[in-house]
C-alpha positions in Angstrom: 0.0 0.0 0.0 1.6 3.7 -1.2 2.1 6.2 1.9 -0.8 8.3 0.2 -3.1 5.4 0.4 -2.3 4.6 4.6 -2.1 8.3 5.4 -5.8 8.3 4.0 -6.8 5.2 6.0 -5.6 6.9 8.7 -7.3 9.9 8.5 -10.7 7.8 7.8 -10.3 6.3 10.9 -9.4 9.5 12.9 -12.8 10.9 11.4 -15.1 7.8 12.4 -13.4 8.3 15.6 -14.1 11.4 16.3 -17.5 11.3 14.8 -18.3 8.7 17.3 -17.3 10.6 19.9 -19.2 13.8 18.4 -22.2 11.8 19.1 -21.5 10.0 22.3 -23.9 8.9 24.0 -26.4 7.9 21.8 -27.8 4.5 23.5 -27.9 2.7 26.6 -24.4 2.6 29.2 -23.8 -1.0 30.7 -22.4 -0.1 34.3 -20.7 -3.7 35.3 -20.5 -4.0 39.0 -18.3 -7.4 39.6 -20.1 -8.1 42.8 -23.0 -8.9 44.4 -25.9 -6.8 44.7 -26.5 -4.8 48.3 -22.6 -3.9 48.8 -21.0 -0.3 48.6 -20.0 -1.0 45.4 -23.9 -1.5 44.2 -25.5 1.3 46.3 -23.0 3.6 45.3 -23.3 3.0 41.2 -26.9 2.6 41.0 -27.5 6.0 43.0 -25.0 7.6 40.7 -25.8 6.0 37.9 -29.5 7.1 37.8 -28.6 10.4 38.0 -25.8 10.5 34.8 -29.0 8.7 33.4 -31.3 11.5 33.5 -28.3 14.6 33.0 -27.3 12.3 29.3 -30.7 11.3 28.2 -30.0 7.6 27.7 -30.7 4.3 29.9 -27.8 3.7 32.6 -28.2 0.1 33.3 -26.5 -1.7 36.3 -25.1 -5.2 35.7 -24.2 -7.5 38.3 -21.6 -10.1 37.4 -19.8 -11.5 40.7 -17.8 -14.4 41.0 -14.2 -14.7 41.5 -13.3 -11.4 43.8 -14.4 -9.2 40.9 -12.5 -11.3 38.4 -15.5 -12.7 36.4 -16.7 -9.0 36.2 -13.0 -7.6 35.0 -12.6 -10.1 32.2 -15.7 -9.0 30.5 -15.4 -5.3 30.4 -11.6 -5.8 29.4 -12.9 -8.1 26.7 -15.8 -5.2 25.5 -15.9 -2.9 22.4 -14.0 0.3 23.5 -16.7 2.6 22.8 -18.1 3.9 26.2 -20.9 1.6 26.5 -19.6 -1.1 28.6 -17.6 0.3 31.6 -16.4 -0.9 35.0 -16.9 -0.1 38.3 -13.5 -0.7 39.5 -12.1 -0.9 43.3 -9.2 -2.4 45.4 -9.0 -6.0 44.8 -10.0 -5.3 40.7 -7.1 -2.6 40.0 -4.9 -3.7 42.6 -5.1 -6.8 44.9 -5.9 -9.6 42.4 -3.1 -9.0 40.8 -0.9 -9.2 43.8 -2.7 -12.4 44.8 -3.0 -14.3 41.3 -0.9 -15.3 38.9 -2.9 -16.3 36.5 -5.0 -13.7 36.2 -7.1 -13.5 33.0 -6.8 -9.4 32.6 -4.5 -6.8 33.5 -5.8 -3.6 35.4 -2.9 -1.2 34.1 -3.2 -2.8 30.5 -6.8 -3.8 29.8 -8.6 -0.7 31.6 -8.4 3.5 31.3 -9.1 5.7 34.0 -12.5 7.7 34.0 -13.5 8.9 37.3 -13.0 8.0 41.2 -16.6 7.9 42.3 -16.5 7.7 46.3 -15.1 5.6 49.0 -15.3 4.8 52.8 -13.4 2.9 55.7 -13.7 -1.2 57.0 -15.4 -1.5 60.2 -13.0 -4.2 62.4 -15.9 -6.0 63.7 -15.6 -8.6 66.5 -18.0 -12.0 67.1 -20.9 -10.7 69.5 -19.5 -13.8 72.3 -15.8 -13.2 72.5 -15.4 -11.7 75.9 -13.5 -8.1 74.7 -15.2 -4.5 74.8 -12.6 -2.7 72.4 -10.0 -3.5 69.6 -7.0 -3.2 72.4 -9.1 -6.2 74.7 -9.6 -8.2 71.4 -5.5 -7.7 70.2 -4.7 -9.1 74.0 -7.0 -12.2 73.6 -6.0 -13.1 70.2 -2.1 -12.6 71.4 -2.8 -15.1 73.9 -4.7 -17.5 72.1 -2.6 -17.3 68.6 -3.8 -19.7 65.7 -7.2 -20.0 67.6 -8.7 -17.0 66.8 -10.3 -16.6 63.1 -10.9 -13.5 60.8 -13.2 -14.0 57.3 -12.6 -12.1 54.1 -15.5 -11.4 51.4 -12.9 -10.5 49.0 -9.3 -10.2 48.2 -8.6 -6.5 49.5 -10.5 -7.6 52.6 -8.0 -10.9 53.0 -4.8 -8.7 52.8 -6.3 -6.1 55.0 -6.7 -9.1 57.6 -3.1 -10.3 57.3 -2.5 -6.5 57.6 -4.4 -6.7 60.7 -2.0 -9.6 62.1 1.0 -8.1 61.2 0.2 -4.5 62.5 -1.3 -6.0 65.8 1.2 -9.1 66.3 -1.3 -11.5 66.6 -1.9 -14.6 64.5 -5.6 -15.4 63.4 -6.5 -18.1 61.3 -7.9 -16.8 57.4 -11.4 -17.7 56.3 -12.2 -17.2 52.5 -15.6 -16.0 51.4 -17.6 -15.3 48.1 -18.9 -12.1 49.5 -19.8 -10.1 52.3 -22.8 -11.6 53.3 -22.1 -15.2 54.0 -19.0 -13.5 55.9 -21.4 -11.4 58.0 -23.7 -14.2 58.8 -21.0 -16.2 60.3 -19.2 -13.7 61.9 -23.9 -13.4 63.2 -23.5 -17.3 64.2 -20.4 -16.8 66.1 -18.6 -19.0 63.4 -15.4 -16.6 62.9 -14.4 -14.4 65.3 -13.3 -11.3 63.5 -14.5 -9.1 60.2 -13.1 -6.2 58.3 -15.8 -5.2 56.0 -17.0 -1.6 54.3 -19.1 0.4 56.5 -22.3 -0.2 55.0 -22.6 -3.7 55.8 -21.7 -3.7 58.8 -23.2 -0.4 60.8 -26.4 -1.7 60.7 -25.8 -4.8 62.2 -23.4 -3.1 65.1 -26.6 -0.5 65.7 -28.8 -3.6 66.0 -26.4 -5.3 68.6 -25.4 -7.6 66.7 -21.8 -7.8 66.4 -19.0 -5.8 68.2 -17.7 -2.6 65.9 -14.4 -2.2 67.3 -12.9 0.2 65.0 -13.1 1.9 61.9 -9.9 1.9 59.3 -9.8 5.8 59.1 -7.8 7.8 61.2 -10.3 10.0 62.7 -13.8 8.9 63.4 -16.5 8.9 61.0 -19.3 11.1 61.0 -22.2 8.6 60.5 -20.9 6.8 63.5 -18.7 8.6 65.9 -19.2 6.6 68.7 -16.7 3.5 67.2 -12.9 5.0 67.8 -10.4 4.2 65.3 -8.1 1.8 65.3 -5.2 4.5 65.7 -7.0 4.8 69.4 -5.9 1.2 70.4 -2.3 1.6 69.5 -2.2 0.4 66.1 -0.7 2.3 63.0 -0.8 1.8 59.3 -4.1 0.5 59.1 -5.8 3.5 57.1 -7.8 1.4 54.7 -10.7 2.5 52.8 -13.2 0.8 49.8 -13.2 3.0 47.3 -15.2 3.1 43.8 -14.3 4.4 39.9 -15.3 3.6 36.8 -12.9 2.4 34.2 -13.5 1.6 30.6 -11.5 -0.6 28.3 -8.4 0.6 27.1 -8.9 1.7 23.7 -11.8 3.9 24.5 -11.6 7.0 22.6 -10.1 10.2 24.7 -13.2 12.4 23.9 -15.5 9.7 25.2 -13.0 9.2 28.7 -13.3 12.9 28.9 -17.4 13.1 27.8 -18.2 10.3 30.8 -15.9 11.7 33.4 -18.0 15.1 32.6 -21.0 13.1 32.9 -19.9 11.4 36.4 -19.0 14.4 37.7 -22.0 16.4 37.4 -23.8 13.5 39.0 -21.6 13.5 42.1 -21.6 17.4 42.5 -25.7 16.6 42.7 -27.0 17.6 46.0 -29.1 14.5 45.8 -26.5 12.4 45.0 -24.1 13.8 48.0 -27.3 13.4 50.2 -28.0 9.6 50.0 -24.6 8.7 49.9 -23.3 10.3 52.9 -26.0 8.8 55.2 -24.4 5.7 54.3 -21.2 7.1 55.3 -19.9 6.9 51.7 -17.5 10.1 50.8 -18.0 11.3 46.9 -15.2 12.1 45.4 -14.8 12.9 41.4 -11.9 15.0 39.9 -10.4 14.1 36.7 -9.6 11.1 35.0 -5.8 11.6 35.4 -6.4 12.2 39.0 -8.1 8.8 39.3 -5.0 7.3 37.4 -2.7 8.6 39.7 -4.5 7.6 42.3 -4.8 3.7 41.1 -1.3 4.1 40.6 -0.5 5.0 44.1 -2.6 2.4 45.6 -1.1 -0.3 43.5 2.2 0.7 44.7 0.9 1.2 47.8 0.0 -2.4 48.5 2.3 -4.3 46.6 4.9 -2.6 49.2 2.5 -3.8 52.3 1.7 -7.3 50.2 5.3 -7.8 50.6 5.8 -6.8 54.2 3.3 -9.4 54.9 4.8 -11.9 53.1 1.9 -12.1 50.3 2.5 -14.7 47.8 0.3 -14.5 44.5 -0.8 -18.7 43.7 -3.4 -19.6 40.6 -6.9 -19.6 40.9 
């Protein structure tokens, strides 16, 4: 082919690109969430999502595809037509942890995905088994030092399992790990007394420590959270570097056209700066966030460095699937 002929092809498909984008969005948005429904992760896309519905005039539908921490979810939005209308709602274990903890894994977050927008995030509650004799994190940290291997702590996710071995290493104890496929069956045991400690997002577990029903020894934020201030931080027993949050953004495949990124992390944005929006997610003690989708990049970036440092420190070993 002569350079005149390749020049043009390349200028055709600069011009269907753009044109694309010129048009963007002109039918429904697929918003995959790769876990279950009634997590953080859910309530925070479909309350943002309805409202970049109604500012774009086009259907912003929510997809549930668990399975796998996230994994099953991942693989099909890296596998979608970069277009803008099949997108992610990435968080820890997607961008970062699952690629500390598999090495087999069927994506790659820094390859397969682009930045659009950090939505929100919020802090684990360290929640204790209702029996165990301990009225605070510090009397929990003493019986689990004196009892080490006997003790238990569940994870509903990969980001949750590290944070736990965090946990042990921070607070020199030694629990025993207890996988889940997501929060709830985790919760339920930690209910039934059958594992004796939980880090999980806020959400799922404030209602359940307002009802009695399980211990809320700490939060993972350095100062206490306004939606509950009455469950001290875990810098107040002693511990330090345990400042872990759950956060949410939405990434789209990696070839997605620029103007669409920038068109969608427009969209996003408006939605969060609605006072709606900011309203229904902060009396679930979710923070919004926003900003660009460079800042989100640098931000996935930091995290990933982040926890492959403290993955190490722990002595984290990535195995297959």
């Amino acid at each position: 082919m002569s350079m005149h002929r390749v020049a043009a092809a390349v200028l055709a498909l600069s011009c269907a690109a753009g044109a694309h984008a010129a048009s963007f969005p002109g039918k429904m948005i697929h918003l995959v969430v790769p876990f279950p429904p009634g997590g953080v992760a859910d309530l925070v896309t479909r309350t943002v999502g309805q409202k970049v519905a109604q500012d774009i005039g086009q259907p912003v539908v929510v997809d549930n595809k668990p399975g796998a921490s996230g994994i099953i979810g991942a693989e099909h939005v890296a596998r979608a037509a970069p277009d803008g209308y099949t997108l992610l709602v990435a968080n820890l274990p997607v961008m970062s942890i699952n690629e500390l903890q598999y090495s087999d894994l069927p994506y790659s977050a820094s390859r397969d995905f682009t930045p659009v927008v950090m939505l929100a995030d919020q802090p684990y509650i360290i929640a204790a088994n209702p029996g165990l004799p301990v009225a605070d994190l510090a009397a929990f940290i003493r019986l689990a030092k004196q009892k080490p291997g006997a003790l238990t702590f569940g994870s509903a996710s990969s980001s949750t399992y590290l944070a736990g071995e965090l946990f042990n290493a921070r607070a020199g104890t030694r629990m025993t790990h207890v996988p889940y496929k997501g929060s709830a069956p985790a919760i339920n045991d930690l209910l039934g007394g059958h594992i004796d400690l939980l880090l999980d997002p806020v959400i799922t577990l404030l209602p359940h420590a307002r009802a009695g029903k399980i211990q809320a020894l700490a939060v993972t934020s350095p100062t206490r959270i306004e939606i509950a201030p009455e469950i001290p931080t875990y810098k107040e027993a002693g511990l330090e570097g345990l400042d872990i949050t759950s956060w949410q953004g939405i990434v789209a495949p990696a070839a997605t056209p620029r103007e669409v990124v920038e068109a969608l992390n427009a969209a996003f944005n408006r939605a969060l700066k609605s006072p709606e929006v900011a309203a229904r997610l902060k009396e679930q003690g979710v923070s919004v966030k926003g900003g660009s989708a460079a800042q989100f990049a640098a931000f996935v970036e930091a995290e990933n460095q982040r926890w492959a440092k403290l993955a190490r420190e722990v002595g984290f070993q990535p195995t297959k699937r």
